[in-house]
C-alpha positions in Angstrom: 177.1 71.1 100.4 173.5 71.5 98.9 171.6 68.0 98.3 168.3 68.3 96.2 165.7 66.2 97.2 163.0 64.9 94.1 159.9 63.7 94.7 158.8 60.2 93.2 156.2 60.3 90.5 153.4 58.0 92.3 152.4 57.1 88.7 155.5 56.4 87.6 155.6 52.8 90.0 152.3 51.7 89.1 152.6 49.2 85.9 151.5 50.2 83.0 147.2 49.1 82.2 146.9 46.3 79.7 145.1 47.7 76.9 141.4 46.6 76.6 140.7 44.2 73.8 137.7 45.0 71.4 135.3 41.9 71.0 134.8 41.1 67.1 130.8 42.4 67.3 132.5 45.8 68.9 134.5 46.2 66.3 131.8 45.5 63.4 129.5 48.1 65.6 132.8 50.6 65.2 132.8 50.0 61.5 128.7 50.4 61.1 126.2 48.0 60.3 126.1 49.1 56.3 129.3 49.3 56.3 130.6 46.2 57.1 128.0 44.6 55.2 129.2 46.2 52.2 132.5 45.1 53.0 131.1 41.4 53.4 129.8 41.5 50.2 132.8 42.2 48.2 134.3 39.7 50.1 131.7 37.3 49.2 131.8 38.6 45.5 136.0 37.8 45.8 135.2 34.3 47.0 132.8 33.6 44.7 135.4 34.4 41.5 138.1 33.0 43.1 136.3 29.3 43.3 134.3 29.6 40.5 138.1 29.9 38.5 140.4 27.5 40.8 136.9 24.6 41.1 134.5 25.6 38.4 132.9 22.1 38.9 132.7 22.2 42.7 131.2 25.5 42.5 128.4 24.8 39.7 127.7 21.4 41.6 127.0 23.2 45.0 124.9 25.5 44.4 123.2 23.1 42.1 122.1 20.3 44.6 119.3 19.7 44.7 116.7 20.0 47.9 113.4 18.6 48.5 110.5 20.0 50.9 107.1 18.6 50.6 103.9 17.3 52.6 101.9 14.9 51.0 101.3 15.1 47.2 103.0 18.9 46.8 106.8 19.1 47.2 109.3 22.1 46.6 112.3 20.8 44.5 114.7 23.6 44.4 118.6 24.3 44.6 120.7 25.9 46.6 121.3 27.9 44.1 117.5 29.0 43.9 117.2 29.2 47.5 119.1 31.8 47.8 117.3 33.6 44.4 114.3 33.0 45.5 113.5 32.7 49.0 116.2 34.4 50.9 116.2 37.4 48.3 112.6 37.7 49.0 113.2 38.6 52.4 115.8 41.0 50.9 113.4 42.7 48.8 110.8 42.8 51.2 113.0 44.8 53.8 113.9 47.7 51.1 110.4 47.8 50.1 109.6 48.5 53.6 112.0 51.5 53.4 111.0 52.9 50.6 107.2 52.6 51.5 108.4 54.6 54.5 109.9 57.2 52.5 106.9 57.3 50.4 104.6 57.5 53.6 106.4 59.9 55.9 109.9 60.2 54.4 111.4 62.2 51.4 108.6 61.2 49.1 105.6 62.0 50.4 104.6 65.1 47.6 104.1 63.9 44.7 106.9 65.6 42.7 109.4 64.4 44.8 107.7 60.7 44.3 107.3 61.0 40.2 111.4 61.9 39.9 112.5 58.2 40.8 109.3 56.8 38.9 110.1 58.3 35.9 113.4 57.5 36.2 112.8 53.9 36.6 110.7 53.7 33.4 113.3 55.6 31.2 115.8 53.0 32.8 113.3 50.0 31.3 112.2 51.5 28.3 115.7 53.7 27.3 118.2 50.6 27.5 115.8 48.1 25.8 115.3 50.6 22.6 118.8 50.5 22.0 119.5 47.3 22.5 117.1 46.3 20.0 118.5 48.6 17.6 121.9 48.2 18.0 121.2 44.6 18.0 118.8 43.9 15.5 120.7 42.9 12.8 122.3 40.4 14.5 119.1 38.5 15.1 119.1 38.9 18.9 117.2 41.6 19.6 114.4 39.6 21.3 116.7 39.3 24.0 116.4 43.4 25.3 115.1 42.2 28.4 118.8 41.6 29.3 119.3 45.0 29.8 116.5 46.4 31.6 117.5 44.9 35.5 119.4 46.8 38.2 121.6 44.8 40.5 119.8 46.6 43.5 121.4 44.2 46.4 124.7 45.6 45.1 123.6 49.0 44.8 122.9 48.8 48.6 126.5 47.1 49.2 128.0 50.1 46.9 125.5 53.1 48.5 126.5 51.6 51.9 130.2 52.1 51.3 130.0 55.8 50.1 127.7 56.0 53.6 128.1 59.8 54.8 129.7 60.7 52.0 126.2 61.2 49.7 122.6 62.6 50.8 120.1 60.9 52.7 118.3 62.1 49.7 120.2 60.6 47.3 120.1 57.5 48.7 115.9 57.0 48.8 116.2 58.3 45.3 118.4 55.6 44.5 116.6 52.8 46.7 113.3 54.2 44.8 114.2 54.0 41.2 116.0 50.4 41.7 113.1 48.7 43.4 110.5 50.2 40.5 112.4 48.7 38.0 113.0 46.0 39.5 109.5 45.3 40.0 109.0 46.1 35.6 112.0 44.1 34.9 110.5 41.0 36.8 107.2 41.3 35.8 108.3 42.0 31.8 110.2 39.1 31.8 107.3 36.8 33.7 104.7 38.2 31.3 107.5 37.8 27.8 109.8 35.2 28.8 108.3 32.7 30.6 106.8 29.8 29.0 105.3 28.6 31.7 103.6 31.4 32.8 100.0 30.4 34.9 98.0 33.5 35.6 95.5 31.5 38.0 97.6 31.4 41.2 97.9 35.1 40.9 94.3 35.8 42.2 95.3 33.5 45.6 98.2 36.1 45.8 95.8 39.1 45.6 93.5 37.5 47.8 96.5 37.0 50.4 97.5 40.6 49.8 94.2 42.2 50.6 94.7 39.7 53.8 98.1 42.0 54.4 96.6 44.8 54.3 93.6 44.0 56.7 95.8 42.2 58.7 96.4 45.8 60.8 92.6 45.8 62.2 93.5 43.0 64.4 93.7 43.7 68.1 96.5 41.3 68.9 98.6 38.2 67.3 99.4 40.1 63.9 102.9 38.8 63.7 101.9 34.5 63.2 98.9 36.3 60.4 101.4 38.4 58.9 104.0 35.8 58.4 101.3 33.0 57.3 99.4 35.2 54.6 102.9 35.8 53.5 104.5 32.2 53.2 101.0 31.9 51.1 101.3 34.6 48.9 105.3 34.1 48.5 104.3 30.3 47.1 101.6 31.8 44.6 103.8 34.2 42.9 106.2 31.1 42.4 103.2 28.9 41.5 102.5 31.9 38.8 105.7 31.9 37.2 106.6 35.4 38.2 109.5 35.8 40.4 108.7 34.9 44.1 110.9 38.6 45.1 108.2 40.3 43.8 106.2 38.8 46.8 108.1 40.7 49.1 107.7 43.8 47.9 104.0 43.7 46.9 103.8 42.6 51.4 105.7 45.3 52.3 104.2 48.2 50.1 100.8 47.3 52.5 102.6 46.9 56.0 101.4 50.1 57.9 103.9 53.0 58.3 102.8 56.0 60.6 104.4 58.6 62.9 104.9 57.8 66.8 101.6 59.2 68.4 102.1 61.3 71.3 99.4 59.9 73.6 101.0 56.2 72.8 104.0 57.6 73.4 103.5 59.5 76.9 101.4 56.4 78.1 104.6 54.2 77.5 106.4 56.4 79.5 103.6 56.2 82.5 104.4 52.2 82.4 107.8 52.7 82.4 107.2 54.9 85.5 104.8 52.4 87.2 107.8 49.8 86.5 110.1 51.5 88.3 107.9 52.0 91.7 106.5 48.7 92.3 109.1 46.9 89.5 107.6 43.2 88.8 107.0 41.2 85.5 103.6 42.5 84.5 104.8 46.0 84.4 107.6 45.3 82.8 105.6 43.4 80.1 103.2 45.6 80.1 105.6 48.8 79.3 107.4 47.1 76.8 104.8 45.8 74.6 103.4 49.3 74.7 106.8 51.2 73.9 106.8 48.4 71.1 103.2 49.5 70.0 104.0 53.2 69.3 106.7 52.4 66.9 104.8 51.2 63.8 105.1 47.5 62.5 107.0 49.0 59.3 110.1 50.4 61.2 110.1 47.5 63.9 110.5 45.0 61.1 112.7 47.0 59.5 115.0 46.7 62.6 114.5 43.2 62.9 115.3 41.8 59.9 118.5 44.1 59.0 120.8 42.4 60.4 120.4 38.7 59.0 120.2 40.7 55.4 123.4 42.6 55.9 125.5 39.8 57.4 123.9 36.6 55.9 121.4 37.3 52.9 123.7 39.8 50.8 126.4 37.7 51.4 125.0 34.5 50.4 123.5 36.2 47.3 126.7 37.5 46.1 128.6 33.7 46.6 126.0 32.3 44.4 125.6 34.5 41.7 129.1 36.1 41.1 131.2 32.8 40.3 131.9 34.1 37.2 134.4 32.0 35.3 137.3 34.1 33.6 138.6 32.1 30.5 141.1 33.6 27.9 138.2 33.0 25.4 135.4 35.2 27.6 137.8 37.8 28.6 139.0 38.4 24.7 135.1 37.8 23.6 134.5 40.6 26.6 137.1 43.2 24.1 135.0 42.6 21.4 132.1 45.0 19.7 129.1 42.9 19.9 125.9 40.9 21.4 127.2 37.8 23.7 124.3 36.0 25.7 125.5 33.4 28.0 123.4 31.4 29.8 124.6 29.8 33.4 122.0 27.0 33.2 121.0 25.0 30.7 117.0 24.5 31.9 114.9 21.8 30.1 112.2 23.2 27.9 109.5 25.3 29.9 112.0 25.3 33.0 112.8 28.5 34.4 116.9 28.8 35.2 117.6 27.8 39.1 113.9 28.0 40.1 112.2 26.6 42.8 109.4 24.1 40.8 106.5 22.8 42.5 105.9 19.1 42.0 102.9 17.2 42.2 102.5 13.3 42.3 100.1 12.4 40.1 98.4 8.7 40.3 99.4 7.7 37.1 102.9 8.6 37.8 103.1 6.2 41.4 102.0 3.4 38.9 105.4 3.8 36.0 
């Protein structure tokens, strides 16, 4: 009689591992940083048509209250609504500014001839689109208003380029960036110089004083960042005082904040801090090495790191849940089959006003005494 003898699998007794559960930000890292912004802003953009349709008045009236900042006699009246157009979008614009003045420094676009292709194409995008609406609309009596045809949506270009991600060129994409920040620069400053009644030259010199202050702003030996961000606020509030659209600020700033290659010599004396750091390790080395790892990278790419977070997960976002409440009637959606001009207007402004704008209100004498 033969008895077989099997040895136990020592494995086989232990219980099984509970499987490790990803934190939300680990997931969101898995997904990509463009990525899931892109997806936030559809999401946003469903929201925003979803409640503009079920609570049409509920929408309009939030994003039309009304806000008031002021010190003294000058106060900023403005609406959520314009908060988000005007300020945060700033911000917006002022980050893909900084990439594209990267590309044009040290990136794709430094030759000329790569830099006239996006140009061009920009100015064809104005000046094409305008000529025909003006003469397909012309006898309808609204071709005055081409300049509704001359922007490009670029925070949803950025949402849409972010979720092809891998799947087009890194060159396609600065192309892209390129030609939507040019016209968006000519289609904001046509429709400041043509559309705007109340257009006030005068506050535009205080901006181009504060913009020369950007620029020199790199000389200084230490405490650039509190400069940077004052000259800024300053120049951001003339362009608004002006009449032309406050974005523009941020992209006139970051078309002057310095861009450059890491030098080697910063580089390698970051690394001989780092090494000092790690022999005797105490708080002014470790200060010390930082701030000079920090200092080889320029000021371009470090805000660029900075600030790309709060645009991806809370600016483009926010922009897309105030402006894409569109409301889907029977009568828009069969006026949308139609062949023709339709100009809708989401505000009705008083005369001289500016739709959702921030206004700057001064308190006169004469007006304490009504």
């Amino acid at each position: 009689m033969s008895t077989s003898t099997t040895s136990a699998d020592p494995s086989a007794s232990r219980p099984p591992r509970p499987r490790r559960r990803h934190s939300i930000a680990e997931k969101i890292g898995a997904i990509g940083q463009n990525r899931a912004a892109a997806l936030l802003l559809l999401i946003a953009t469903a929201v925003a048509v979803i409640w503009a349709n079920v609570a049409h008045g509920a929408y309009e009236a939030f994003w039309e209250m009304h806000l008031t900042v002021g010190l003294g006699d000058i106060q900023l009246d403005f609406t959520l609504h314009a908060l988000v157009n005007d300020a945060l979008m700033a911000i917006f614009f002022f980050t893909v500014g900084l990439e594209v003045r990267r590309e044009f420094a040290i990136g794709e676009l430094t030759s000329w001839s790569r830099a006239l292709v996006p140009v061009t194409a920009a100015i064809a995008g104005l000046v094409v689109p305008a000529l025909l609406f003006v003469w397909i609309a012309l006898p309808s009596g609204y071709a005055h208003a081409w300049g509704v045809v001359i922007s490009t949506d670029t925070a949803f270009l950025v949402g849409a380029l972010a979720l092809v991600g891998p799947r087009i060129p890194g060159r396609l994409r600065i192309f892209l960036l390129s030609l939507a920040v040019v016209d968006d620069i000519g289609a904001l400053s046509i429709i400041a110089l043509v559309y705007t009644e109340n257009f006030t030259p005068l506050p535009l010199i205080v901006a181009a004083v504060g913009l020369v202050g950007v620029y020199f702003t790199r000389y200084l030996p230490s405490g650039r960042g509190p400069v940077y961000a004052t000259l800024a606020i300053i120049v951001w509030l003339a362009f608004l005082a002006s009449g032309v659209h406050p974005t523009l600020a941020g992209v006139a700033i970051a078309l002057l904040v310095p861009v450059y290659r890491p030098n080697r010599r910063d580089v390698e004396h970051a690394l001989d801090l780092a090494r000092t750091f790690r022999q005797s390790p105490n708080t002014e080395y470790a200060r010390a090495a930082a701030n000079s790892l920090r200092e080889s990278i320029s000021i371009n790419e470090r805000l660029q790191s900075a600030y790309a977070p709060y645009v991806a997960y809370v600016i483009l976002p926010l922009f897309a849940l105030a402006n894409a409440g569109v409301q889907l009637t029977p009568e828009i959606l069969a006026g949308a089959m139609r062949l023709g001009t339709h100009l809708g207007y989401r505000h009705r402004p008083g005369r001289g006003e500016v739709p959702g704008r921030v206004r700057v209100v001064g308190r006169s004498p004469a007006a304490e005494d009504r």
